[in-house]
C-alpha positions, 0 to 999 in steps of 0.5 A, a space after each residue: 920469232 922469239 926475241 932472246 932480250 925480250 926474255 931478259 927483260 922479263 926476267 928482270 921484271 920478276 926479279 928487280 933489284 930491290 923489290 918489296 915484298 922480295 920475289 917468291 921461290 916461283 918467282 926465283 925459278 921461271 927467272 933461272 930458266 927463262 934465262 937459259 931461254 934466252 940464251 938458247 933461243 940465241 943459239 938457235 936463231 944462229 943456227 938456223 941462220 947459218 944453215 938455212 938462211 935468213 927465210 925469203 919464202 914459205 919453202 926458207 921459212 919452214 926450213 929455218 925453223 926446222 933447223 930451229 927446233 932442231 937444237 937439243 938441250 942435253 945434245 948441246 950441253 956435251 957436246 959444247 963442252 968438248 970445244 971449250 979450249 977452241 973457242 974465244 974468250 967471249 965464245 967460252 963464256 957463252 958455251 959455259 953459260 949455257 952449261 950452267 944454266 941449263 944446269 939450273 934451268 933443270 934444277 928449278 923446272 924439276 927439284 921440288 926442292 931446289 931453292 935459290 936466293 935472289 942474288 944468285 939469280 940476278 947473277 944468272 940473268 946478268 950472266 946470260 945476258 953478257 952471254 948473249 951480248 957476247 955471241 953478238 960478238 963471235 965470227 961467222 967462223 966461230 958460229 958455225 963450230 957452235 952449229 956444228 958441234 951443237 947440232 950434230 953428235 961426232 961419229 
């Protein structure tokens, strides 16, 4: 399983806070998207958690990761953007951080000229690591409208 803390930690490894030589545009850009990794992948695990259940067997197993891999990025970002006011505190941070770093993640995986500074990066991987923290957080009520609304579009 993919452990969300795992990616910060390497995020903080190719960005550190005070690093000579300073870290590389590359550098810059895996670190923004292996941010918004880390929160998506906690979104998904939750997900999967909530619908399918903690796996006890093959037959659990293969249905939590199909619900797993079952999250789409673009489905996700609208759709969470629409329950913003019904959620917690920490539940509308983790939604707007997901937002915004998905929105970087496509930025520094795709705009060949999209350019970041170390500052605003760190900020990103502190963000989505306060994000992550914050989920912890949340009810099981408020996950499953994150289930919900992420997962599923409104008929």
């Amino acid at each position: 399983m993919i452990n969300p803390q795992e990616l910060i930690d390497t995020c903080r490894k190719l960005v550190p806070p005070s690093a000579d030589p300073p870290p590389t545009q590359a550098d810059l850009r895996r670190a923004i998207s292996t941010a918004y990794y880390a929160v998506f992948h906690t979104l998904a695990a939750s997900n999967a958690e909530l619908i399918a259940g903690q796996p006890q067997s093959s037959i659990s197993a293969y249905a939590w990761e199909r619900v797993y891999r079952r999250l789409d990025h673009g489905r996700a970002q609208n759709n969470l953007r629409a329950v913003l006011n019904l959620l917690s505190p920490p539940g509308a941070f983790f939604a707007r951080t997901f937002i915004e770093l998905q929105g970087m993640r496509q930025e520094a995986d795709y705009d060949p000229n999209f350019s970041i500074t170390r500052t605003r990066t760190f900020n990103a991987i502190a963000q989505a690591e306060t994000a992550i923290r914050n989920f912890a957080q949340l009810t099981q009520e408020e996950r499953r409208l994150l289930v919900a609304q992420s997962m599923f579009d409104r008929r």
